[in-house]
Backbone bond lengths (Angstrom), bond angles and torsions (degrees), N, CA, C in turn:
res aa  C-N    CA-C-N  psi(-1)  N-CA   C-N-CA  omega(-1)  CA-C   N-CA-C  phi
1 X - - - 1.450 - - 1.529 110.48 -
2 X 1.257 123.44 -49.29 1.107 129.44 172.75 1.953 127.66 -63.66
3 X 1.454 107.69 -8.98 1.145 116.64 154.09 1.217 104.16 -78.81
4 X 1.087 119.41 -56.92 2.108 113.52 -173.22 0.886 98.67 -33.84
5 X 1.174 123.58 -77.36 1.568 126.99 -165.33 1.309 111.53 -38.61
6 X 1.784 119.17 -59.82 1.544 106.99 -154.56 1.695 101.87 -70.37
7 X 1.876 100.97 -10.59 1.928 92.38 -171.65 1.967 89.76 -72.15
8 X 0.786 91.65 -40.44 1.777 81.23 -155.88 1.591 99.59 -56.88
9 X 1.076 114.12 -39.00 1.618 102.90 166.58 0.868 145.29 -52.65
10 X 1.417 115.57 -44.88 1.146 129.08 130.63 1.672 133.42 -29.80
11 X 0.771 140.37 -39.02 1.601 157.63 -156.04 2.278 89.20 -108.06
12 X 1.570 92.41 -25.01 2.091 82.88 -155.88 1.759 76.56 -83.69
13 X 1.660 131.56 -43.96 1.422 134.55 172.11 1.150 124.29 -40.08
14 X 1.632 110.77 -56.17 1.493 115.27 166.62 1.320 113.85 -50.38
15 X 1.221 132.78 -30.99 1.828 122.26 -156.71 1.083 90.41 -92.90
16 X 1.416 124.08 -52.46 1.731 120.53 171.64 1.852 127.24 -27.72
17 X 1.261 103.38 -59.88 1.184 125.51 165.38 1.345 121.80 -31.29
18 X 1.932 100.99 -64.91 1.584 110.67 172.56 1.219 118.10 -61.47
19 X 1.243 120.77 -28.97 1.034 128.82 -175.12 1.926 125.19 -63.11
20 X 1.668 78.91 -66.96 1.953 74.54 153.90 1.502 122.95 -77.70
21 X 1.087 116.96 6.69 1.380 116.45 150.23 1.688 117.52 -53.37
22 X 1.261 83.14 -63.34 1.686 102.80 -170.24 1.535 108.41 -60.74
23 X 1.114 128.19 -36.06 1.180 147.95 171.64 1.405 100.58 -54.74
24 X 1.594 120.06 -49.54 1.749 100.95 -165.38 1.469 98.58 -92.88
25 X 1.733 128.78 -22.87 1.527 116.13 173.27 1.529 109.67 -70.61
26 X 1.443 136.06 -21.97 1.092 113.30 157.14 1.701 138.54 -45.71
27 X 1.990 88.86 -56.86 1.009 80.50 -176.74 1.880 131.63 -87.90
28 X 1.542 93.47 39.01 1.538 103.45 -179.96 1.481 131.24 -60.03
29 X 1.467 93.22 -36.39 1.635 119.11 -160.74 1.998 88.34 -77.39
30 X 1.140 112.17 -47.87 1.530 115.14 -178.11 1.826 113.54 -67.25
31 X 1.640 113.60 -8.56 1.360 96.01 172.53 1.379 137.69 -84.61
32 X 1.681 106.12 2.03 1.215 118.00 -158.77 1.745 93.11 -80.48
33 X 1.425 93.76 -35.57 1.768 80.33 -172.48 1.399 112.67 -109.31
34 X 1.330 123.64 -1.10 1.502 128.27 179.16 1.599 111.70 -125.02
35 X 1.090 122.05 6.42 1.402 138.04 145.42 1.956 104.04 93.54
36 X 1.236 124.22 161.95 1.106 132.59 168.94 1.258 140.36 -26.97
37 X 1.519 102.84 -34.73 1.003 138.92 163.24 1.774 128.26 -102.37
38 X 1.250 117.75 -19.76 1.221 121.43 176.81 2.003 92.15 94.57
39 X 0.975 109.70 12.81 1.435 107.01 -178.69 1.282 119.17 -63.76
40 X 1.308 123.31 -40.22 1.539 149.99 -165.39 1.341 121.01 -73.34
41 X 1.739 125.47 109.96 1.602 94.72 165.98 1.597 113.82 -87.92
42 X 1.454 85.56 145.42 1.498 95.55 -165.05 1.378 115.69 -77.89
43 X 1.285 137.86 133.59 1.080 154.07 -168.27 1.841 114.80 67.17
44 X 1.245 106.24 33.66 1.725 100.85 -157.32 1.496 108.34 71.35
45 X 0.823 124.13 -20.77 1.721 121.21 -156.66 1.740 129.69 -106.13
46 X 1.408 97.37 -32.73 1.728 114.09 -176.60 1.618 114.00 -85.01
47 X 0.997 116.60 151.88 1.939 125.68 175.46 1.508 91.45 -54.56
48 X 1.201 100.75 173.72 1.626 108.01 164.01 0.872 105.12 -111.41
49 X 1.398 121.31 130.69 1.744 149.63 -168.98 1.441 100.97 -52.53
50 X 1.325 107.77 -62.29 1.700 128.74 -166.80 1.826 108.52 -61.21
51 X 1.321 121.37 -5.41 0.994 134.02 175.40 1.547 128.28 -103.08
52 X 1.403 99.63 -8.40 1.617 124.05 -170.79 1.356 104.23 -75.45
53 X 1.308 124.90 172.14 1.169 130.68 -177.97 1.935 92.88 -97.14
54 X 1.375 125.40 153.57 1.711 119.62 168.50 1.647 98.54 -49.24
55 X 1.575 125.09 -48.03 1.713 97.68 -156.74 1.512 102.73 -112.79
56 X 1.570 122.52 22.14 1.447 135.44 150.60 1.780 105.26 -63.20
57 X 1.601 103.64 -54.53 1.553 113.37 -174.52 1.538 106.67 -76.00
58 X 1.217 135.75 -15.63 0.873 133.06 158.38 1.464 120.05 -69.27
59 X 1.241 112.90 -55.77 1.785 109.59 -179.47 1.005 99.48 -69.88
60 X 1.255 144.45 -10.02 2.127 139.96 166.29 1.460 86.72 -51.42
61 X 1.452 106.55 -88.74 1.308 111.50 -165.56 1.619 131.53 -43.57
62 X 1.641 117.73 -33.34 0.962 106.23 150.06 1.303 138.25 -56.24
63 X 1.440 104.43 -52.44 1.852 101.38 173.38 1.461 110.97 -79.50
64 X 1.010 123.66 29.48 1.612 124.67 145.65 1.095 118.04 -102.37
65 X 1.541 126.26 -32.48 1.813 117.05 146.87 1.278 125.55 -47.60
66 X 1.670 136.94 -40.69 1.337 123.83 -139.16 2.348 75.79 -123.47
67 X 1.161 119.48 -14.78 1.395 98.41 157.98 1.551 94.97 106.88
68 X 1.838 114.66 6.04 1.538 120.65 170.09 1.142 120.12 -85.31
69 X 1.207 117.56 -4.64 1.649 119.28 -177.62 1.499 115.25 -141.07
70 X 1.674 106.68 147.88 1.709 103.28 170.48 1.353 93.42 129.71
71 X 1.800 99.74 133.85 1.584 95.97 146.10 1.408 110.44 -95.62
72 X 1.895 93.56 -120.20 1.285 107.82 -176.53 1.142 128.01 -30.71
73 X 1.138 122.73 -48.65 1.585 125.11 168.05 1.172 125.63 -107.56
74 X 1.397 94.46 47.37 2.074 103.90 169.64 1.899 88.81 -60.30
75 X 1.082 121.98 -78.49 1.831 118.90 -166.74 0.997 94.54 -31.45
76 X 0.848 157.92 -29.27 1.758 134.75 -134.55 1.821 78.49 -121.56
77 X 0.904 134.92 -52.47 1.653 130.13 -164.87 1.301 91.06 -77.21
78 X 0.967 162.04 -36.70 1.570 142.16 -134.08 1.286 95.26 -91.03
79 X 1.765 114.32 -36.83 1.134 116.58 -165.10 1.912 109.66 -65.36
80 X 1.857 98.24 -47.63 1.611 110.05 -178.63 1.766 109.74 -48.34
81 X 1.477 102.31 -32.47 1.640 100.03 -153.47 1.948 101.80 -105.93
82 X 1.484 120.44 3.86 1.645 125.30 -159.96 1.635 96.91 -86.74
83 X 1.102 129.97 -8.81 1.251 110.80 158.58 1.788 128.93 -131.31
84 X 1.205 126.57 33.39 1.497 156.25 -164.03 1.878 100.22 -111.84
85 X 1.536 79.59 109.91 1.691 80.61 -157.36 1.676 89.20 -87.01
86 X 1.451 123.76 173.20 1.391 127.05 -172.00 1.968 126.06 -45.40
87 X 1.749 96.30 -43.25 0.962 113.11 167.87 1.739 120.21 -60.96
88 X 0.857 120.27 -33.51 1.367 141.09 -173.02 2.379 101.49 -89.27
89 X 1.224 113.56 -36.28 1.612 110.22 144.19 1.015 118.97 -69.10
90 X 1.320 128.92 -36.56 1.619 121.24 -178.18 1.617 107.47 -72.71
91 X 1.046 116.22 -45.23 1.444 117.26 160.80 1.422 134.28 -40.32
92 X 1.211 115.23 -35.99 1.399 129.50 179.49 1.671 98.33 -94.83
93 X 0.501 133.23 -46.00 1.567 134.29 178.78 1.569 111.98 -75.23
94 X 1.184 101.26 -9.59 1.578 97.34 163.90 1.367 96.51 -91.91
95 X 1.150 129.64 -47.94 1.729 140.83 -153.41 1.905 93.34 -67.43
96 X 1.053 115.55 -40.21 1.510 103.12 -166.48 1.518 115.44 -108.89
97 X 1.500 101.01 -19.64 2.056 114.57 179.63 1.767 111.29 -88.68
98 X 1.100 95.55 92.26 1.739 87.75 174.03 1.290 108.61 -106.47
């Protein structure tokens, strides 16, 4: 019994792990222009990510899929954010919003 336990803990640590894994290779492609941190506005032009609220950066990204949100560089985002399914924003917005 006491192995169960320490495996599943093991196994609940591991997924965690991958998880912010997955969380920081997502958000790779977005550091070039909003920085490591999300510090950066990107292009001169964008809010800073790292300043957003989690479900402010979330409704960005949604209404940069469905074509409700964005200026200047709505084109240029629709493309970064058109296949990042919800779970996969919530992920990134955990990874960069503390």
């Amino acid at each position: 019994m006491r192995s169960l336990a320490t495996l599943t803990l093991a196994t609940l640590g591991l997924c965690a792990a991958l998880s912010a894994n997955d969380s920081a290779a997502l958000y790779k492609k977005c550091a070039a222009c909003h920085g490591a941190a999300g510090e950066k506005s990107a292009l001169g032009k964008s809010k800073i990510i790292k300043d957003l609220s989690k479900e402010e950066f979330v409704a960005a990204m949604k209404g940069y899929q469905d074509g409700s949100y964005g200026g200047a560089s709505k084109a240029l985002m629709v493309g970064q954010v058109k296949n990042l399914t919800p779970e996969q924003m919530d992920a990134i917005a955990a990874f960069i919003i503390k």
